[in-house]
MARRO-478279 format. One record per residue (C-alpha): x, y, z; residue in one letter; residue number from 0. Coordinates in nm, 3 decimals. Layout:
# MARRO-478279
px=X, py=Y, pz=Z, residu=A, num=NUM
...
This chain:
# MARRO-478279
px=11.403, py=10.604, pz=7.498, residu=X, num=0
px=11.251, py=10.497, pz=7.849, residu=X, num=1
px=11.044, py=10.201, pz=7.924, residu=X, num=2
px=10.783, py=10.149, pz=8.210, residu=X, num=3
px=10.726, py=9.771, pz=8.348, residu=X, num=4
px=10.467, py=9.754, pz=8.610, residu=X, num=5
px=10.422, py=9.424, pz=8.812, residu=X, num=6
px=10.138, py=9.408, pz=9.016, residu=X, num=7
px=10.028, py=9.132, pz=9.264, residu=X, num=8
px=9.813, py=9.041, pz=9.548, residu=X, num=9
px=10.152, py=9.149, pz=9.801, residu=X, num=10
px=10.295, py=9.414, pz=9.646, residu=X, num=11
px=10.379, py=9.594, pz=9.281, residu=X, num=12
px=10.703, py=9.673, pz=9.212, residu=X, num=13
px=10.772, py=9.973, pz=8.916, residu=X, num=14
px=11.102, py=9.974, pz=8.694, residu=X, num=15
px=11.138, py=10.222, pz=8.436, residu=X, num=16
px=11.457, py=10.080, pz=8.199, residu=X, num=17
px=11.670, py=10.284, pz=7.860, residu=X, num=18
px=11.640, py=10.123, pz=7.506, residu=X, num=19
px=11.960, py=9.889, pz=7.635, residu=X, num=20
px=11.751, py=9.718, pz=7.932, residu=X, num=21
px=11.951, py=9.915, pz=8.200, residu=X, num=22
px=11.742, py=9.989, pz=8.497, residu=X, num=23
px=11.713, py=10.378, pz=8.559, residu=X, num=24
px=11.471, py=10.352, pz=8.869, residu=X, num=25
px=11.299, py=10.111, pz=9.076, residu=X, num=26
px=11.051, py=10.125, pz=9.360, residu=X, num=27
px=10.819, py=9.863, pz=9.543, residu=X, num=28
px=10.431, py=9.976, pz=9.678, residu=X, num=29
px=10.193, py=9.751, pz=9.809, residu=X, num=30
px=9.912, py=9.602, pz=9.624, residu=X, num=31
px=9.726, py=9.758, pz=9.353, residu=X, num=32
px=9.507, py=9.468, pz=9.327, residu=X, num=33
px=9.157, py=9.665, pz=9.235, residu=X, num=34
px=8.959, py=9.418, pz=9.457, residu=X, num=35
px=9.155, py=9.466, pz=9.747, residu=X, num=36
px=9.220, py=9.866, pz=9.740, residu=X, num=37
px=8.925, py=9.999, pz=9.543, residu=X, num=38
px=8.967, py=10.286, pz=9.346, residu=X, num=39
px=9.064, py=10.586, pz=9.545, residu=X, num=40
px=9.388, py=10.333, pz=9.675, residu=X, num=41
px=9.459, py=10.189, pz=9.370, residu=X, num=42
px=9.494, py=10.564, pz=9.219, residu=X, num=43
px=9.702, py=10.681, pz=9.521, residu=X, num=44
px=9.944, py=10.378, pz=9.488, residu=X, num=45
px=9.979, py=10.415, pz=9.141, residu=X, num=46
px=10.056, py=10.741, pz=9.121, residu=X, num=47
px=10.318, py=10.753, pz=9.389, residu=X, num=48
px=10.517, py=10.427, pz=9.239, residu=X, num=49
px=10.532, py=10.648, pz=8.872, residu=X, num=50
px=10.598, py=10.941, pz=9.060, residu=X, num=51
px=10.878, py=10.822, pz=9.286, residu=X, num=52
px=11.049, py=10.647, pz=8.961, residu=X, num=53
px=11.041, py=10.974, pz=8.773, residu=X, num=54
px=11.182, py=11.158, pz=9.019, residu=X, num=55
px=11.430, py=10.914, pz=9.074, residu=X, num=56
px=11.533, py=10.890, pz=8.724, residu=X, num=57
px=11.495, py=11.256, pz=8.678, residu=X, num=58
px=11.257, py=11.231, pz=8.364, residu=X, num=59
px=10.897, py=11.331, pz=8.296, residu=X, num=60
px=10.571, py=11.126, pz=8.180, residu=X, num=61
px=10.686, py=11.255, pz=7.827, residu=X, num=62
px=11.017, py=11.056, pz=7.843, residu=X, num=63
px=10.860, py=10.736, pz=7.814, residu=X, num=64
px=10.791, py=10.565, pz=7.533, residu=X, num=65
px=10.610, py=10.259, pz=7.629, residu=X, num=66
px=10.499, py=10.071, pz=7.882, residu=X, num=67
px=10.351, py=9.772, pz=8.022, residu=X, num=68
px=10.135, py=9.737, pz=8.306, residu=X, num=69
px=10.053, py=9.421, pz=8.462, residu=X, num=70
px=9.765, py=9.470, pz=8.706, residu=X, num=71
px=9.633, py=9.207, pz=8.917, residu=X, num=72
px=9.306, py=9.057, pz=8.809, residu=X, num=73
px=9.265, py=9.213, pz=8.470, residu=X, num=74
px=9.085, py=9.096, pz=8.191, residu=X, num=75
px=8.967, py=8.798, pz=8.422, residu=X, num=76
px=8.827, py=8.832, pz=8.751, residu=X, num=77
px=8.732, py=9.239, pz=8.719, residu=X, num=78
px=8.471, py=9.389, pz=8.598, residu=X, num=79
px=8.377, py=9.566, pz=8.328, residu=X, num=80
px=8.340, py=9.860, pz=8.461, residu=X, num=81
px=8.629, py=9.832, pz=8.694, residu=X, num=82
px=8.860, py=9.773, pz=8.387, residu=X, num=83
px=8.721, py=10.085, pz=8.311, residu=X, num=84
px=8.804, py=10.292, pz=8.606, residu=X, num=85
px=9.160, py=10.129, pz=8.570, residu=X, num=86
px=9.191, py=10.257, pz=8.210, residu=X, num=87
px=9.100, py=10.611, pz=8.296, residu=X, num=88
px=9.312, py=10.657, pz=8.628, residu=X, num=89
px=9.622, py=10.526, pz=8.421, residu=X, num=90
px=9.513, py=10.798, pz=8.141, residu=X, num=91
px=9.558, py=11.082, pz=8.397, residu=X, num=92
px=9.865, py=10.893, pz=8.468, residu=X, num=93
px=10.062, py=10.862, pz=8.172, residu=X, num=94
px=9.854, py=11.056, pz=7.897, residu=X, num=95
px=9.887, py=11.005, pz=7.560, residu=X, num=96
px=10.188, py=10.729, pz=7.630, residu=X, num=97
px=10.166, py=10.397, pz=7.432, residu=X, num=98
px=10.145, py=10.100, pz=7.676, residu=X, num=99
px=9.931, py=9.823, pz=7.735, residu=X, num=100
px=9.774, py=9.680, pz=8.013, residu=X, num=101
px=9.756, py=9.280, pz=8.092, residu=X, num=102
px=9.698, py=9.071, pz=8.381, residu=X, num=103
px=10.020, py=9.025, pz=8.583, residu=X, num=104
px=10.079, py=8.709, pz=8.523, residu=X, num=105
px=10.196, py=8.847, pz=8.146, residu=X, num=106
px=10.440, py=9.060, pz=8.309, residu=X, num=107
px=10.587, py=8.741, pz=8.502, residu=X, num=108
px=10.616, py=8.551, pz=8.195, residu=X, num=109
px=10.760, py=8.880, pz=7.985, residu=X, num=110
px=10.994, py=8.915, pz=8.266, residu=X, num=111
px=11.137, py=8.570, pz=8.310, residu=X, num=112
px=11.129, py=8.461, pz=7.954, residu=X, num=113
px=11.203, py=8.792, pz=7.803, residu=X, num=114
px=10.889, py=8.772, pz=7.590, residu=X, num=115
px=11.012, py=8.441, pz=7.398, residu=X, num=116
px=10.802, py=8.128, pz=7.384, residu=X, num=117
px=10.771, py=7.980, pz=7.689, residu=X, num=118
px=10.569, py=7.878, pz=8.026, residu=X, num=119
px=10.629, py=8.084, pz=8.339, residu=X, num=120
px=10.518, py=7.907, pz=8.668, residu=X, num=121
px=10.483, py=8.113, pz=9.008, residu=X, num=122
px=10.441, py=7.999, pz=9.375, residu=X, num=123
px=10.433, py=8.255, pz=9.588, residu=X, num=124
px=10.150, py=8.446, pz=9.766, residu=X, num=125
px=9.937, py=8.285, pz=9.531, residu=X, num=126
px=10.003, py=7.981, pz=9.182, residu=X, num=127
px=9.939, py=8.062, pz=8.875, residu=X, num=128
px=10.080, py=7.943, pz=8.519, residu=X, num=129
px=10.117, py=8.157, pz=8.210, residu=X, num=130
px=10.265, py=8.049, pz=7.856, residu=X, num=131
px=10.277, py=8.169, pz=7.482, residu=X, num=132
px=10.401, py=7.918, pz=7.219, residu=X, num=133
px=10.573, py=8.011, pz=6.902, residu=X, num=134
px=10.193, py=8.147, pz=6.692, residu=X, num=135
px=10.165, py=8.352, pz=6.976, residu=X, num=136
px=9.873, py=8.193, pz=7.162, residu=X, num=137
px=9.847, py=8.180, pz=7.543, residu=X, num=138
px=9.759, py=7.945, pz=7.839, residu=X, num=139
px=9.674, py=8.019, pz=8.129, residu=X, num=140
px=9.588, py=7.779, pz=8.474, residu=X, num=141
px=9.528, py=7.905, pz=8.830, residu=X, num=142
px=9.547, py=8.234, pz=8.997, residu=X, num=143
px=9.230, py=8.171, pz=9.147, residu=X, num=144
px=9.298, py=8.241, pz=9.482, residu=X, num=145
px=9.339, py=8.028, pz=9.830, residu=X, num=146
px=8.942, py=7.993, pz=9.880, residu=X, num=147
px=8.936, py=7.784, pz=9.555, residu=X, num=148
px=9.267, py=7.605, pz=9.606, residu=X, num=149
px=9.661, py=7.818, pz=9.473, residu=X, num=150
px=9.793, py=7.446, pz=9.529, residu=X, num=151
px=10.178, py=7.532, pz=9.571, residu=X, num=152
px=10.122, py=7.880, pz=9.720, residu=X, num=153
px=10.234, py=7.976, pz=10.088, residu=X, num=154
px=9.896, py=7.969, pz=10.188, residu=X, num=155
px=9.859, py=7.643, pz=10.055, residu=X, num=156
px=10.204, py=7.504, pz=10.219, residu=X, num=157
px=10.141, py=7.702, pz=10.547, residu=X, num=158
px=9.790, py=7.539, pz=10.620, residu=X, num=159
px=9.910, py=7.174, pz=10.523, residu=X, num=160
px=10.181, py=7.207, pz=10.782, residu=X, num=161
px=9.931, py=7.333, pz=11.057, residu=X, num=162
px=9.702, py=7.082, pz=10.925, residu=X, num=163
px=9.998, py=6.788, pz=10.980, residu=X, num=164
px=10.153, py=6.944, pz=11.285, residu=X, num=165
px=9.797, py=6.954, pz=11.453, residu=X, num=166
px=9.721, py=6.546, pz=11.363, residu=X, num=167
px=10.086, py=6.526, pz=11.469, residu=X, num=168
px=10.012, py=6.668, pz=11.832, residu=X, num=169
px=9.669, py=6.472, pz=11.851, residu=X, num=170
């Protein structure tokens, strides 16, 4: 039995397709498939290629796997209807008539560094955002907003406050 994780972000999306024992048959890193940022035609044309290029590396088919989760940047927050929509059907032609699930990516973070138990998972990088799911299941989630309404902690965030002191500094 194979296993799809897909972990997409504002930088990049990396694809890992794992056996029932968690060993990792194939991995491959695209850039974004962050809807907002690569539209449709993009998004599809990533996506594709990172499934492809683990099949072929694993030597399996679509058919092989058995489930999968896909973490896609921005869903079930800031997208659109409609644009959740266009997701859904590209991933259709993808993997059709495969059981997965799609989430935002910050549930693949968490599902990744906690391995699904209860739990908060915290990332600075590109971006901040926090994600956790206590013991009855419910979820939490703070930031991810982006650097024009503040990602305190992110790059972006510690790169402009050291302009911003360096440039009092030289004043």
């Amino acid at each position: 039995m194979l296993y799809l994780g897909v972990d997409g972000g504002g930088t990049k999306t990396d694809f890992m397709l794992i056996n029932e024992k968690g060993n990792i048959l194939a991995y491959n890193r695209q850039k974004t498939i962050d809807f907002l940022r690569t539209g449709r035609e993009t998004f599809k044309r990533r996506f594709v290629q990172g499934i492809n290029k683990l099949l072929s590396q694993a030597g399996v088919e679509s058919k092989d796997i058995k489930y999968a989760f896909l973490g896609i940047p921005c869903y079930g927050d800031e997208l659109k209807t409609q644009d959740e929509k266009e997701i859904t059907e590209i991933i259709a032609e993808v993997l059709p008539e495969r059981s997965y699930l799609l989430g935002n990516d910050v549930e693949a973070s968490w599902a990744g560094s906690l391995a699904c138990r209860p739990g908060i998972n915290l990332v600075a990088g590109t971006g901040t955002i926090g994600f956790g799911r206590d013991e009855r299941g419910q979820t939490a989630r703070a930031g991810g907003w982006g650097h024009y309404f503040g990602d305190e902690g992110s790059a972006y965030w510690l790169g402009k406050k050291m302009i911003n002191i360096f440039t009092r500094e030289a004043d």
